[in-house]
C-alpha distance (Angstrom), angle and dihedral (degrees) to the residues before:
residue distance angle dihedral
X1 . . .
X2 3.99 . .
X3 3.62 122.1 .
X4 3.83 138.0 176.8
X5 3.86 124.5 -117.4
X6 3.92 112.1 -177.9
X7 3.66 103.4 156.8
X8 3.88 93.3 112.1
X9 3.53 97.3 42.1
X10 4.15 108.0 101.6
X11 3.73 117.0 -111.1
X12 3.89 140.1 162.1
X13 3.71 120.3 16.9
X14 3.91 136.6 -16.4
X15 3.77 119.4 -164.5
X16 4.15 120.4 -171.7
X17 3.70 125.4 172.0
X18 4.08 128.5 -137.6
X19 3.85 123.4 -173.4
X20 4.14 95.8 -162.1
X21 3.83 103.0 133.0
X22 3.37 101.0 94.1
X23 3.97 128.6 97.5
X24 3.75 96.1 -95.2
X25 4.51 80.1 56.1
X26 4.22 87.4 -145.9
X27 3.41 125.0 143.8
X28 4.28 82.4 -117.0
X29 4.69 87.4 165.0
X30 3.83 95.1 109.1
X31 4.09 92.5 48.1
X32 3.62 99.7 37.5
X33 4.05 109.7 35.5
X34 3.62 118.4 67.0
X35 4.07 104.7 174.2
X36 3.80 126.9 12.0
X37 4.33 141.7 -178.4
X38 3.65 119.4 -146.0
X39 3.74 114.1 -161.1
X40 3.80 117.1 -168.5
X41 3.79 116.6 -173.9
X42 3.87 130.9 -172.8
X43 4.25 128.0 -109.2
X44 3.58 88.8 -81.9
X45 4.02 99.4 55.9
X46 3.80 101.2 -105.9
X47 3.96 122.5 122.0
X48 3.80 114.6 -110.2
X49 4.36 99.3 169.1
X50 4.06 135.6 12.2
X51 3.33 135.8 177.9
X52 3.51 138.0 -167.9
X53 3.62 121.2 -157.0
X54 4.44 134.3 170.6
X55 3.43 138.1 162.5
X56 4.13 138.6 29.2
X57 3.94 91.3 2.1
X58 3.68 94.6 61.5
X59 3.96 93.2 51.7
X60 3.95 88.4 69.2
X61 3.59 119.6 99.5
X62 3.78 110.0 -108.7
X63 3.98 99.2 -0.1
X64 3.46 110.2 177.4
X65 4.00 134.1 -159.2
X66 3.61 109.2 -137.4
X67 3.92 126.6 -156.9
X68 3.70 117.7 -165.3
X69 3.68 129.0 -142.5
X70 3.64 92.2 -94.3
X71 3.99 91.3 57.9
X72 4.13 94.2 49.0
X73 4.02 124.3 17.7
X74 3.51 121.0 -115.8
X75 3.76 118.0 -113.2
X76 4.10 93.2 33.4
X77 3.94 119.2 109.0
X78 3.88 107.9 -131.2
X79 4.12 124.4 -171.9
X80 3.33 119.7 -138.1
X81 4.26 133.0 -134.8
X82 3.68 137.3 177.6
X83 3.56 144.5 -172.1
X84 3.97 124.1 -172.9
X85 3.92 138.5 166.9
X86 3.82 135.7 -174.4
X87 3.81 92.8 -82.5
X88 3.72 142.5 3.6
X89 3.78 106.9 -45.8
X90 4.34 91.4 -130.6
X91 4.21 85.2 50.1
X92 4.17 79.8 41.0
X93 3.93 95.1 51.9
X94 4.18 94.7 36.3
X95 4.12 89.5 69.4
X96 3.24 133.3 87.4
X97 3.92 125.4 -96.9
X98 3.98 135.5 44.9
X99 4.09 112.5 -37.0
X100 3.29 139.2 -161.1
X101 3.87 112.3 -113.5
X102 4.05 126.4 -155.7
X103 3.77 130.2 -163.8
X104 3.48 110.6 -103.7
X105 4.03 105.1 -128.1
X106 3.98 119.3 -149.4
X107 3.68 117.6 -166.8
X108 3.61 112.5 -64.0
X109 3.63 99.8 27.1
X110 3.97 118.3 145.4
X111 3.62 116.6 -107.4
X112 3.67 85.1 -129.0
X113 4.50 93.7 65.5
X114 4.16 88.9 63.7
X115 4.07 103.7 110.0
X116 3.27 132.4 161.2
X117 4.32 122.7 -150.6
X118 3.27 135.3 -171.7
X119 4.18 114.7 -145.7
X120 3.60 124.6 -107.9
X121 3.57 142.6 168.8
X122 4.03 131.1 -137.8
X123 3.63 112.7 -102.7
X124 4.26 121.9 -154.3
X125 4.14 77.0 -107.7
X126 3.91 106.7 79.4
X127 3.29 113.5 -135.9
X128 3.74 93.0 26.8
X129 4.01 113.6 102.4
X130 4.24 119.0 -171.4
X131 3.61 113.8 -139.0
X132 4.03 101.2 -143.7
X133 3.69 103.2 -106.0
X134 4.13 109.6 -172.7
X135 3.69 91.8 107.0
X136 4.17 129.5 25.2
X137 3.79 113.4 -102.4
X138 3.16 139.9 -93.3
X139 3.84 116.7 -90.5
X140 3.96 109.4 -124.8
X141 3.87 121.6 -171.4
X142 4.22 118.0 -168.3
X143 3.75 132.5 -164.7
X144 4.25 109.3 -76.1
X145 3.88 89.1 -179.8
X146 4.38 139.4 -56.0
X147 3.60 110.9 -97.5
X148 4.32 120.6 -164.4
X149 3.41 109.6 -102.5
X150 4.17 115.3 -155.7
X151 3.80 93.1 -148.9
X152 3.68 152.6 16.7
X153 4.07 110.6 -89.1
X154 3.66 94.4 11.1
X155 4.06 101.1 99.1
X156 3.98 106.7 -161.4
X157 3.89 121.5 -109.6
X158 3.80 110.4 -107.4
X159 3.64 115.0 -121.1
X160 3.85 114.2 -179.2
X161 3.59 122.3 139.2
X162 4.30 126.2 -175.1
X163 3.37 108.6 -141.9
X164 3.57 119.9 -149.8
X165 3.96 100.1 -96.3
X166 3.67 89.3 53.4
X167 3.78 100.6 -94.7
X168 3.84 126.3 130.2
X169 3.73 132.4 -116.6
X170 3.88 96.5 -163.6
X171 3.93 142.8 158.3
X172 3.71 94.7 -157.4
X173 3.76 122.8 118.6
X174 4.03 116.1 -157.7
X175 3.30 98.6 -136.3
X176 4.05 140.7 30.4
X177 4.49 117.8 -144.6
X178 3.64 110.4 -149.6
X179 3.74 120.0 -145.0
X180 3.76 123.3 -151.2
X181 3.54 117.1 -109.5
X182 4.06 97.2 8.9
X183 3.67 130.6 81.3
X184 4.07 122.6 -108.4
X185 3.52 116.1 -159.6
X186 4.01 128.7 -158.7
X187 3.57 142.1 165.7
X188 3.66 134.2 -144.7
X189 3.70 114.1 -137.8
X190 3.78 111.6 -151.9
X191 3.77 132.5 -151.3
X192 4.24 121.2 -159.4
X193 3.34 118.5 -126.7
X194 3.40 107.4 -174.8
X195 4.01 121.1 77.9
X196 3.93 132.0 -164.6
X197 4.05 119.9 -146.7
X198 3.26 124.2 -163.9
X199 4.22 114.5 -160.4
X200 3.73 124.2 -165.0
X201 3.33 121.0 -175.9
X202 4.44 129.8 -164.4
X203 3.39 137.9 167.7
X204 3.71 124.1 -132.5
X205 3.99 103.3 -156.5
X206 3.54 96.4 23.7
X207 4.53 103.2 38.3
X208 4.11 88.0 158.2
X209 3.43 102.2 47.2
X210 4.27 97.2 71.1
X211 3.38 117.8 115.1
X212 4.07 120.7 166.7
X213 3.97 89.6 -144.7
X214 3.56 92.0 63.9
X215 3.87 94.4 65.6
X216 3.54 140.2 58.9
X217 3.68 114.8 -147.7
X218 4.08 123.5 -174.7
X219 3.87 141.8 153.5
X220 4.10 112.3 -134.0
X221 4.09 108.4 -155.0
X222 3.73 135.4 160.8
X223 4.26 85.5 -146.8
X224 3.90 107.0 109.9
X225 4.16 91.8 110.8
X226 3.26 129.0 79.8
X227 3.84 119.7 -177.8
X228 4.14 127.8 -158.4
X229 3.60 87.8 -78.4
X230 3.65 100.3 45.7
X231 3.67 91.9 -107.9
X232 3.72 122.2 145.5
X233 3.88 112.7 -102.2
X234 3.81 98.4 -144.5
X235 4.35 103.6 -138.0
X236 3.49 115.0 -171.5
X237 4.47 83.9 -116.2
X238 3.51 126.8 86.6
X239 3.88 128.4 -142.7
X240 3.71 118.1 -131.0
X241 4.08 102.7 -155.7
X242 3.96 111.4 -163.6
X243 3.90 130.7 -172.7
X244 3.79 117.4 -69.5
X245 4.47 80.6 -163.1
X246 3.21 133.0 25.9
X247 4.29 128.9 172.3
X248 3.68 141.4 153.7
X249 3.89 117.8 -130.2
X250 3.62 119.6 -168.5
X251 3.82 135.1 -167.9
X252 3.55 127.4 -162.6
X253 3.89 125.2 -158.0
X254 3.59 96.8 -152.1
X255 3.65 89.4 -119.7
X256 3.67 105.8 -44.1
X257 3.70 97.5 77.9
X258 4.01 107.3 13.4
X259 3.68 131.4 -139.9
X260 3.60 118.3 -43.1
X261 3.69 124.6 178.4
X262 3.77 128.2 -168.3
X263 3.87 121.7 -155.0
X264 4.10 112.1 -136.6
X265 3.82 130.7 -160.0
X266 3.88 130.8 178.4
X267 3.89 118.1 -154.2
X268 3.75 136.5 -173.2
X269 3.81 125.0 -169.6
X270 3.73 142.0 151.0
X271 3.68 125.2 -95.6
X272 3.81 127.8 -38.1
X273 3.84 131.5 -133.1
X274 3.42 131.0 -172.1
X275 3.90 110.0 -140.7
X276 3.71 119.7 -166.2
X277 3.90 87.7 -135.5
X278 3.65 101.5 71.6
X279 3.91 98.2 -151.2
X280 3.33 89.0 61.1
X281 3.88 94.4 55.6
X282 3.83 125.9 92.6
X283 3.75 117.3 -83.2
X284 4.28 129.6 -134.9
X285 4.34 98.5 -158.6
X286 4.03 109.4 -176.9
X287 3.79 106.7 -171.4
X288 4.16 136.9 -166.8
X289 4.10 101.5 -125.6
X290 3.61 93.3 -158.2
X291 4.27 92.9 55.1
X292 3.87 103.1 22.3
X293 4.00 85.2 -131.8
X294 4.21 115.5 144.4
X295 4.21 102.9 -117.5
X296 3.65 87.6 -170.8
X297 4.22 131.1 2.3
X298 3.78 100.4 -170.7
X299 4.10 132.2 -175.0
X300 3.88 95.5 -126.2
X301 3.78 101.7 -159.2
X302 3.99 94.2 42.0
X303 3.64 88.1 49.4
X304 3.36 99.7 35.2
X305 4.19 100.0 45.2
X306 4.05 91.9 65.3
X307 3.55 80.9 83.2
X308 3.83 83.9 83.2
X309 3.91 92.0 69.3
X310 3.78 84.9 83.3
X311 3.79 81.8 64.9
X312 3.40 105.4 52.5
X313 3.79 95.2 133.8
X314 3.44 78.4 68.4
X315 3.99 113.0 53.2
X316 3.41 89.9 -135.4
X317 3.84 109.8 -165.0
X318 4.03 118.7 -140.9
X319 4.05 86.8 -101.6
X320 3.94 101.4 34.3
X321 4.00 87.3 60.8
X322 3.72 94.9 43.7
X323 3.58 89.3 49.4
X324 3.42 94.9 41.5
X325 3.97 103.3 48.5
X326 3.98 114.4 49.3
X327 4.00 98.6 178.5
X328 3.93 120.2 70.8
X329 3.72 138.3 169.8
X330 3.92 127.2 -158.2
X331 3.72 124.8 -173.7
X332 3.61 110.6 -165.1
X333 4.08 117.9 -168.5
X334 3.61 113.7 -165.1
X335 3.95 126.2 -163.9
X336 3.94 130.9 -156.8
X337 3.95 123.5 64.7
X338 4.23 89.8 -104.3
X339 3.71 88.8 48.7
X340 3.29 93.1 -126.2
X341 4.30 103.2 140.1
X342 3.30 128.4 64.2
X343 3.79 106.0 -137.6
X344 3.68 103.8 -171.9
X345 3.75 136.3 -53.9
X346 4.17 139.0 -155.9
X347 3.46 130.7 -124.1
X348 3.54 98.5 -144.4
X349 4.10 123.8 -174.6
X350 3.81 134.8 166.0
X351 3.73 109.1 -89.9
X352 4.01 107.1 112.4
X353 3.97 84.4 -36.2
X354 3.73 92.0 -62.7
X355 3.64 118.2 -171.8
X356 4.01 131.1 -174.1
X357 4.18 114.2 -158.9
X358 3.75 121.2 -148.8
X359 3.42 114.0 -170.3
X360 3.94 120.7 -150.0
X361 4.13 107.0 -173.8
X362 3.97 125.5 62.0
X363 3.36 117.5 -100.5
């Protein structure tokens, strides 16, 4: 008169997400992501299951997506790969501004067609590509590697260091082996893409005379592709971000101190490298509207990865920390009445207000 009941007992394969690699290293997934697709494909590349998930479930600490047998056979190895942003990607693509677009995989689809690209529109300047600015953009995170998790709810902790020659330090396995009639657990470690600048710009002989109208500020990079491996597809365009905000803010030291103004500018863009051949590295261009003449042509990711000297516990390569951090500030002062020199600037980040100056003129 015995019988066998196994439909609560845990079998085939549970998938959890962590977004820890990030300078703060905190799991930061259920504050930060708001929809997400997980792709699993087979041993020989092709997609066999997806799902696409957004909303309350992702705000709970270790949420898992769960395929049963039924969905993926036992006995098979199966590699995992995820895309997510700060909200559904239909709410994501329904709003105004540019947005990030993603192949949409049917069954059978090689791992190798997933892209990801960012919109742009064809300027009167061939190569040159505008990224819509009205709005911010959308925040994108991408697979950084599958880690083995020990147990359902408990996502692992992401450990994955870039060493300074380029190689990786890494806990991540490529692929996950299901067994039949036992659970496997696995986490996908993600990596955000998108960064936020803030720009500030003073003068130091002139304090009253800054007005953010009078200057055209823009990034120029050849980064709106993103592959299966969140690589950079190199096109032979360029993107030319521009602020989403801009404002002036002024303070006035009733006398003692004077008027000084400070000039402020917002920016969105997609992710940064830092390429050992500087020409081939993004570019910050701050220019006077009223003479067309460049204040300030700056190598972003040199400039902005000494940041990661706040880190130094950390060894921080030039990529790791741009990879790592997504939200920079940069106050730029400028000296001479035409604006025309860059004086000196700081690199300026969130760790007990911690500021790095880089001066520009000869002392």
């Amino acid at each position: 008169m015995m019988t066998e009941d196994r439909d609560d007992c845990p079998e085939g394969l549970y998938v959890n997400f962590v977004y820890d690699y990030n300078t703060q290293r905190a799991d930061m997934f259920k504050d930060h992501v708001g929809g997400l697709t997980l792709y699993v494909y087979d041993d020989s590349d092709h997609l066999v299951a997806q799902r696409t998930v957004s909303g309350s479930e992702l705000r709970q600490y270790g949420y898992n997506i769960h395929f049963t047998e039924q969905e993926l056979a036992p006995g098979h190895q199966y590699r995992l790969q995820a895309v997510a942003m700060q909200k559904d990607w239909d709410a994501a693509l329904s709003t105004t501004g540019a947005k990030y677009r993603k192949t949409d995989m049917k069954q059978g689809a090689d791992r190798q067609s997933l892209t990801v690209s960012l919109d742009r529109k064809a300027t009167t300047q061939p190569p040159y590509f505008q990224v819509p600015y009205d709005t911010p953009l959308d925040t994108l995170w991408h697979t950084l590697t599958t880690l083995s998790a020990t147990a359902a709810n408990q996502p692992a902790a992401t450990r994955y260091h870039q060493l300074a020659d380029g190689s990786i330090q890494s806990n991540g396995i490529e692929q996950v082996t299901l067994t039949a009639g036992e659970p496997t657990y696995a986490t996908v470690s993600l990596v955000r893409d998108t960064k936020h600048l803030n720009i500030s710009l003073r003068e130091i002989d002139h304090p009253e005379a800054v007005n953010h109208e009078d200057y055209e500020v823009f990034i120029v990079d050849d980064n709106g592709d993103i592959d299966y491996q969140n690589n950079l597809v190199r096109p032979t365009d360029s993107l030319i971000y521009r602020p989403y905000a801009q404002w002036t803010t002024t303070y006035d030291g009733n006398g003692t101190i004077g008027v000084q103004r400070s000039a402020h500018y917002d920016l969105m863009f997609n992710r940064l490298m830092h390429n050992p051949t500087p020409k081939e590295n993004a570019v910050l261009c701050i220019r006077k509207k009223s003479t067309g003449q460049d204040i300030a042509v700056l190598n972003l990711p040199e400039i902005l990865s000494e940041g990661r000297t706040a880190f130094e516990i950390y060894s921080y390569s030039p990529q790791e920390y741009l990879d790592r951090e997504y939200d920079y500030r940069l106050e730029l002062f400028l000296k001479g009445e035409k604006w025309q020199t860059l004086s000196y600037l700081y690199v300026c980040i969130d760790v007990l207000s911690w500021a790095k100056r880089i001066q520009f003129e000869e002392l």
